[in-house]
SERORO-810358 format. One record per residue (C-alpha): residue number from 0; residue in one letter; x, z, y. Coordinates in steps of 0.5 Angstrom, whole numbers, plus 500, padded with zeros to 3 digits. Example, Ala and Ser with C-alpha at 12.3 -4.5 7.8 and 13.67 -1.06 7.14 Angstrom:
2
+-----+---------+-----+-----+-----+
! num ! residuo !   u !   w !   v !
+-----+---------+-----+-----+-----+
!   0 !       A ! 525 ! 516 ! 491 !
!   1 !       S ! 527 ! 514 ! 498 !
+-----+---------+-----+-----+-----+
% end
This chain:
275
+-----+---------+-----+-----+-----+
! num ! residuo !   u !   w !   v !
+-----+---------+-----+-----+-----+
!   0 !       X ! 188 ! 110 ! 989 !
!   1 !       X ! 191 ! 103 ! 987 !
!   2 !       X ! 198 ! 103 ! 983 !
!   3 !       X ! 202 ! 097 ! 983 !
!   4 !       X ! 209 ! 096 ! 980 !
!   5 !       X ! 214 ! 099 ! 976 !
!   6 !       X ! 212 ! 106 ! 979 !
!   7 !       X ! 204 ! 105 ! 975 !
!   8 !       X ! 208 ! 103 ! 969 !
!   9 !       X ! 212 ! 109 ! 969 !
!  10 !       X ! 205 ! 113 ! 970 !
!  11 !       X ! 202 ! 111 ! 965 !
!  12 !       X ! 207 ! 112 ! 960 !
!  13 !       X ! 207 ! 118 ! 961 !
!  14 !       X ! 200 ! 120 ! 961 !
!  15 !       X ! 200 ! 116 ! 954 !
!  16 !       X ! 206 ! 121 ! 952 !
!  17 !       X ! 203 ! 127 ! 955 !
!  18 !       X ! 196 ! 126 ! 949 !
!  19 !       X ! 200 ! 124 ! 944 !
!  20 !       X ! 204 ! 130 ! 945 !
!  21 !       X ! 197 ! 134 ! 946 !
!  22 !       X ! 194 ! 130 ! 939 !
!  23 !       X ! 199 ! 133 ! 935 !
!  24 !       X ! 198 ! 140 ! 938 !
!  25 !       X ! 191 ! 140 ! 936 !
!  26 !       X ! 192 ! 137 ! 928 !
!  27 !       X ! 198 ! 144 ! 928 !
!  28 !       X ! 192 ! 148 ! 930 !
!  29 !       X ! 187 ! 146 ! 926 !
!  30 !       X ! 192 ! 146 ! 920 !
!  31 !       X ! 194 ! 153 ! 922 !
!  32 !       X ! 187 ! 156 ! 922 !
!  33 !       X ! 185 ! 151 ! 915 !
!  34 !       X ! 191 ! 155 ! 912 !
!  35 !       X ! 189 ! 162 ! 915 !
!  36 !       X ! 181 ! 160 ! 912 !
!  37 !       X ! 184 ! 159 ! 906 !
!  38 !       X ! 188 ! 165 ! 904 !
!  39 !       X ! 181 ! 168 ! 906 !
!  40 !       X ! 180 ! 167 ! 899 !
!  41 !       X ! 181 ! 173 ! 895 !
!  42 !       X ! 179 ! 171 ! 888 !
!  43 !       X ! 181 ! 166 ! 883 !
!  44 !       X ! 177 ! 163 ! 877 !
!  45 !       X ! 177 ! 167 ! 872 !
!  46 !       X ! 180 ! 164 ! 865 !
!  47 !       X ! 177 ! 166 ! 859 !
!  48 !       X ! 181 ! 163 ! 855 !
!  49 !       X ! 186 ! 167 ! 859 !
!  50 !       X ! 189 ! 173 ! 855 !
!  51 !       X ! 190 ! 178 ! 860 !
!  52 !       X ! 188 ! 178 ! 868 !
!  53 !       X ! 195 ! 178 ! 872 !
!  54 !       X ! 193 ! 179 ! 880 !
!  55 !       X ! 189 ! 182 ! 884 !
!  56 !       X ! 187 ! 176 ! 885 !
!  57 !       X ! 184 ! 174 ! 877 !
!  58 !       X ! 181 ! 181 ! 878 !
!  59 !       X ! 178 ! 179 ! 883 !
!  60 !       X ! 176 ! 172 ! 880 !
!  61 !       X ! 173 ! 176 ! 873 !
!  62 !       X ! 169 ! 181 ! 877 !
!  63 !       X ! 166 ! 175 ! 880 !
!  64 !       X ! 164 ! 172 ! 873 !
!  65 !       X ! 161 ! 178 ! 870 !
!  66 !       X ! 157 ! 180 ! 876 !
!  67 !       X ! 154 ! 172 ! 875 !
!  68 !       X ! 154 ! 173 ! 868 !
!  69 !       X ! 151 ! 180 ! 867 !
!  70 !       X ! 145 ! 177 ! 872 !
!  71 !       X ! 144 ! 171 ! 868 !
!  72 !       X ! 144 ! 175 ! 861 !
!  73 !       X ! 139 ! 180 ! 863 !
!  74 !       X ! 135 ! 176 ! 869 !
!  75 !       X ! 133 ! 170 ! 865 !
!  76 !       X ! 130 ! 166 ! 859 !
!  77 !       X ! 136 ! 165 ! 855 !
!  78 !       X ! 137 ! 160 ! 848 !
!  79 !       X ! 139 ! 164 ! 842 !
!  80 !       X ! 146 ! 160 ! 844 !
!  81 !       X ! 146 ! 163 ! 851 !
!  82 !       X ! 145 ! 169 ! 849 !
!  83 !       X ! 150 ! 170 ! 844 !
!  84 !       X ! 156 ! 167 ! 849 !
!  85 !       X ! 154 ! 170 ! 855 !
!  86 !       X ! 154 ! 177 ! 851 !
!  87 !       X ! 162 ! 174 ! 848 !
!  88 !       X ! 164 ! 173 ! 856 !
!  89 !       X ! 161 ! 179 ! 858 !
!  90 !       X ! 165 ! 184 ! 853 !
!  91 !       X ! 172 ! 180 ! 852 !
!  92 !       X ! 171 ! 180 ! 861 !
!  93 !       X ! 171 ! 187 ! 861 !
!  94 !       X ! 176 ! 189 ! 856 !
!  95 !       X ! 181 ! 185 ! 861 !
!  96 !       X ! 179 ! 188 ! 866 !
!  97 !       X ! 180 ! 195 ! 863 !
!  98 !       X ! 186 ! 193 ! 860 !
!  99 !       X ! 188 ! 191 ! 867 !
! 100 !       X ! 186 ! 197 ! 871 !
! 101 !       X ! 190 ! 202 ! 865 !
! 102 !       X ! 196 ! 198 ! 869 !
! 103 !       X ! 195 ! 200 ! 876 !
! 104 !       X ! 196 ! 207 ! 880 !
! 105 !       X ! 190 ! 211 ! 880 !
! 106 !       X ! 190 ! 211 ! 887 !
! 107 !       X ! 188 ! 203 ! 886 !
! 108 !       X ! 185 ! 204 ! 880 !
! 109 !       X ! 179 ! 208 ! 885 !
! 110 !       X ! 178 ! 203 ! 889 !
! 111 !       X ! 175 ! 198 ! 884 !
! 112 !       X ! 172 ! 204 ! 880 !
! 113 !       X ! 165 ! 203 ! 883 !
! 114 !       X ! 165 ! 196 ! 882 !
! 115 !       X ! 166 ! 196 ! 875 !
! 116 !       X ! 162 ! 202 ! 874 !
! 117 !       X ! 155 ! 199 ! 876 !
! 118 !       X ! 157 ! 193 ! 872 !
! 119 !       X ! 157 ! 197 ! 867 !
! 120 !       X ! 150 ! 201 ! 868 !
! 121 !       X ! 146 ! 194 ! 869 !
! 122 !       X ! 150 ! 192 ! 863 !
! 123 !       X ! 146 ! 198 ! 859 !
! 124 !       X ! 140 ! 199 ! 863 !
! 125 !       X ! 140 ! 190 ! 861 !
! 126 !       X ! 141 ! 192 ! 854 !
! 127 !       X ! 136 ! 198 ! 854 !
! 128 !       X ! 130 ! 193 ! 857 !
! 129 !       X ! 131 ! 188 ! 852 !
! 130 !       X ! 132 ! 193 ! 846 !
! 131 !       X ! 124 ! 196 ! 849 !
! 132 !       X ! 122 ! 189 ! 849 !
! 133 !       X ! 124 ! 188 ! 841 !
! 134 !       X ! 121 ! 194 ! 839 !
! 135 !       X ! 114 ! 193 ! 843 !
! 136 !       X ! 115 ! 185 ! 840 !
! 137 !       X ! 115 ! 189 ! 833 !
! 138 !       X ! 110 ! 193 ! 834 !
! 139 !       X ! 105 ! 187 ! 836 !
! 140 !       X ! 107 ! 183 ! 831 !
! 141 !       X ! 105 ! 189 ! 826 !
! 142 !       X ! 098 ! 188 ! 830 !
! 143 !       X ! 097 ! 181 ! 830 !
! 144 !       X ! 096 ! 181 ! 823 !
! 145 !       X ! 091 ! 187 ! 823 !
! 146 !       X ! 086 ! 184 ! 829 !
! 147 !       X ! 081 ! 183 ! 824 !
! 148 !       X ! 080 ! 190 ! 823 !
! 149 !       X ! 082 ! 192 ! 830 !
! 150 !       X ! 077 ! 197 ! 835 !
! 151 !       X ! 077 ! 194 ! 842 !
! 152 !       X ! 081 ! 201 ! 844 !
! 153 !       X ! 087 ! 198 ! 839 !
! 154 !       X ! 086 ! 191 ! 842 !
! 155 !       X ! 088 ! 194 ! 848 !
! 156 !       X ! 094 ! 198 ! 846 !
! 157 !       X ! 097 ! 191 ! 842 !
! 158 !       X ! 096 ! 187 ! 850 !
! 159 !       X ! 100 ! 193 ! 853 !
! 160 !       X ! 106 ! 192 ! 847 !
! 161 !       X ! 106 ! 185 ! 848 !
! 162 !       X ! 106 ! 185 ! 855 !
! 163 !       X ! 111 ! 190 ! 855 !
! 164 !       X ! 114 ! 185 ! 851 !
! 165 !       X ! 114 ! 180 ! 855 !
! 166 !       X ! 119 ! 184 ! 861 !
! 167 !       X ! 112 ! 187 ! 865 !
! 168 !       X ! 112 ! 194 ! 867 !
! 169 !       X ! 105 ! 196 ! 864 !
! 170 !       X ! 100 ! 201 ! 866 !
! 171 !       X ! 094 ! 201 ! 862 !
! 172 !       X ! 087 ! 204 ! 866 !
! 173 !       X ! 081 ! 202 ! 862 !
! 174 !       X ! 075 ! 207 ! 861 !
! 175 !       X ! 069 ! 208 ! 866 !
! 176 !       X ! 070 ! 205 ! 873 !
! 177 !       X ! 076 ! 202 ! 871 !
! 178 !       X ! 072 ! 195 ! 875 !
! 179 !       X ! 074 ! 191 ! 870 !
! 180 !       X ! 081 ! 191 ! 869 !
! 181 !       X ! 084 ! 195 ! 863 !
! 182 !       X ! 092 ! 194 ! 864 !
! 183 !       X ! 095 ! 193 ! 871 !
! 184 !       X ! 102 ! 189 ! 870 !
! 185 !       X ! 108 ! 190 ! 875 !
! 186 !       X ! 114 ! 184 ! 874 !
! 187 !       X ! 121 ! 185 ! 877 !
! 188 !       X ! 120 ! 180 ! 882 !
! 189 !       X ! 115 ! 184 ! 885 !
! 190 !       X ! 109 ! 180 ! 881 !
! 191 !       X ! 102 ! 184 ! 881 !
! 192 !       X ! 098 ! 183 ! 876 !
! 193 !       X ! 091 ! 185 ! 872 !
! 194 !       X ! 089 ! 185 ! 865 !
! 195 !       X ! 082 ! 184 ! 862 !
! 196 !       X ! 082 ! 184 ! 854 !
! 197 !       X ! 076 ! 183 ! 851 !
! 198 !       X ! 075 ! 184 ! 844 !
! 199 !       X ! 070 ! 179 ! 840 !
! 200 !       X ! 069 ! 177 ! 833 !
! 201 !       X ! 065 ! 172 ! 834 !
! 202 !       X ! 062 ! 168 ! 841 !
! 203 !       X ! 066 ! 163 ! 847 !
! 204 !       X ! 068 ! 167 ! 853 !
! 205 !       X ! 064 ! 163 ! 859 !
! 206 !       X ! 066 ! 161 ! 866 !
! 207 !       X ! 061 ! 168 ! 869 !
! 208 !       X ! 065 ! 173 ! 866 !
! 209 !       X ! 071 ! 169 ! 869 !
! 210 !       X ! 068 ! 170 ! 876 !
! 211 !       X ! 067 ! 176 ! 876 !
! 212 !       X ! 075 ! 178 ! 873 !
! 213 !       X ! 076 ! 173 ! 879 !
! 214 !       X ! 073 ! 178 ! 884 !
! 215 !       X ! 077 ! 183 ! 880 !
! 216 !       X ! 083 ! 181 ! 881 !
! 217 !       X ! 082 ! 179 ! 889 !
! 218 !       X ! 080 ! 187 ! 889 !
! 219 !       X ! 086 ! 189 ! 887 !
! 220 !       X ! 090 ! 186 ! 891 !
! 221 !       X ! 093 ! 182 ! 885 !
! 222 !       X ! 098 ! 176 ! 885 !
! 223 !       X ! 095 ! 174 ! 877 !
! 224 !       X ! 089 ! 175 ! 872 !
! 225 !       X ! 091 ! 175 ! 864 !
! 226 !       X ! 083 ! 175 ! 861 !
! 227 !       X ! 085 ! 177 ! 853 !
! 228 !       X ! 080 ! 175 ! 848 !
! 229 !       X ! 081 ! 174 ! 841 !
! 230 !       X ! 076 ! 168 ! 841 !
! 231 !       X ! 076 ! 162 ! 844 !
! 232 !       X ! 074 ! 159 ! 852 !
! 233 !       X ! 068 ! 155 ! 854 !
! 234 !       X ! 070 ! 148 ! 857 !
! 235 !       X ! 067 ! 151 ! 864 !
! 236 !       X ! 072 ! 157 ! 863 !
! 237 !       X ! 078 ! 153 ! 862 !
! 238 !       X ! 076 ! 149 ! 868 !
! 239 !       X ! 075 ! 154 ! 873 !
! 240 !       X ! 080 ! 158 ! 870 !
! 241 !       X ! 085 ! 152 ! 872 !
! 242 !       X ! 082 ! 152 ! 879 !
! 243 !       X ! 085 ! 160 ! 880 !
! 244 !       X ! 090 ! 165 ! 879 !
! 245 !       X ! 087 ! 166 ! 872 !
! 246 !       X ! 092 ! 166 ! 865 !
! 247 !       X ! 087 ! 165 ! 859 !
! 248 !       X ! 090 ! 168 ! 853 !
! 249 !       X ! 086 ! 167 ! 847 !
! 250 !       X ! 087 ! 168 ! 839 !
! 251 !       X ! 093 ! 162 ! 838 !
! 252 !       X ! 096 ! 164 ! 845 !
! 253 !       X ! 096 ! 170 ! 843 !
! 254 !       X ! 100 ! 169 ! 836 !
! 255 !       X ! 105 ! 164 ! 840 !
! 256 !       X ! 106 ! 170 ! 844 !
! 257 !       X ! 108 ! 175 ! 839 !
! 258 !       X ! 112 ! 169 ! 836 !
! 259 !       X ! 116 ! 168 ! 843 !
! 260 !       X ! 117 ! 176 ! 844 !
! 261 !       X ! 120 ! 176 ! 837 !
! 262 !       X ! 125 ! 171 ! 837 !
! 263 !       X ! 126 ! 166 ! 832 !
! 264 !       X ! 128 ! 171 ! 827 !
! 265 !       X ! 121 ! 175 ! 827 !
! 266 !       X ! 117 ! 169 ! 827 !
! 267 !       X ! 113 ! 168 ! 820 !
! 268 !       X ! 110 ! 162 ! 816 !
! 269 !       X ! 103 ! 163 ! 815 !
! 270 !       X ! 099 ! 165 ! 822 !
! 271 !       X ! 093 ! 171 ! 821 !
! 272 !       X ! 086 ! 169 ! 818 !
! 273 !       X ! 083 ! 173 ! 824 !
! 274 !       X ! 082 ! 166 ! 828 !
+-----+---------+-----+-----+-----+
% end
């Protein structure tokens, strides 16, 4: 329909008018429901320079905190340096955090009591693993410098301490029909693992022994192999062991192994004469 005249001039004016009116309408809606997102929010971040948690809302924030610090504490590999600062951040958080709920009504208190209470059962179960893997790592670092006189059964026992020192779970199997596996290895994450150690005074591993662990391996349905020798790897080893799921740990690795699982405190100056 065609518009002519003043009358179309005061339609159209109008019509602008009426989405101006409609634009403002959706900025406040969209501003109402960006203000309601954001007091979804329940946390704030946590000061650690702060001497004391204030508000449900600093609680919130030092819970937060402790359960990413715990996490990275004792799920990761860590520098002596971030050890100690993750273990500095962890108590004084928890201190604030009990400080905190010492000040509230016991009725409160208990809705966060759980919260607080499996933070501090990762914190010890993490602390009870990491002093188990300290002592196995002692303990091999003791083997290490005897693997000369060292059976083959005590050869296996010190690659059980170490990988237990290395944060697996290990089941050592060895004897008749053990198909060439003598340790079975679980990680946190789920990796399986095997284990052959094969204790030689002298003598190169080669790439047929190799093979057969590699037949091993897939039999057991296992993620990885480690082949334990203290001797040394052929060339045609190495290769084939590049080309699959197979870790080759000889004499030096095993001392750079040990010295990882000690830390920079257990580490010693002369390496053993055994290699």
């Amino acid at each position: 329909m065609e518009c002519l005249g003043p009358q179309c001039a005061s339609m159209l004016l109008d019509w602008i008018k009426a989405q101006a009116a409609g634009a403002g309408e959706a900025d406040q809606g969209i501003t109402t429901r960006t203000v309601r997102q954001g007091l979804l929010w329940k946390s704030a971040p946590y000061q650690e320079d702060a001497p004391a948690i204030r508000t449900p809302a600093e609680l919130a924030g030092a819970l937060e905190h402790l359960q990413y610090s715990v996490h990275r504490r004792y799920q990761n590999q860590l520098t002596r340096a971030e050890r100690a600062r993750l273990d500095n951040t962890i108590d004084n958080a928890l201190f604030k955090v009990d400080r905190y709920l010492g000040r509230l009504d016991p009725e409160e208190t208990a809705r966060h009591e759980v919260e607080v209470r499996e933070l501090r059962e990762a914190i010890r179960e993490g602390r009870e693993r990491i002093e188990h893997q300290h002592r196995q790592a002692k303990r091999a670092d003791l083997k290490l410098a005897q693997l000369a006189s060292l059976t083959p059964e005590s050869f296996e026992e010190f690659a059980a301490e170490l990988f237990e020192a290395m944060g697996f779970e290990v089941e050592t199997v060895g004897g008749t029909g053990d198909e060439g596996v003598d340790l079975r290895l679980r990680r946190r994450d789920g990796m399986l693992a095997v284990v052959q150690c094969k204790y030689h005074k002298k003598g190169v591993v080669g790439s047929p022994d190799l093979q057969k662990f590699l037949g091993t391996i897939h039999h057991t349905g296992s993620h990885k192999g480690f082949f334990v020798t203290t001797s040394t790897f052929s060339l045609a080893a190495e290769k084939f062991a590049a080309e699959h799921p197979i870790e080759l740990i000889d004499g030096p690795r095993l001392v750079e192994l040990v010295h990882q699982a000690m830390g920079p405190k257990g580490r010693r100056e002369l390496e053993p004469t055994w290699f």
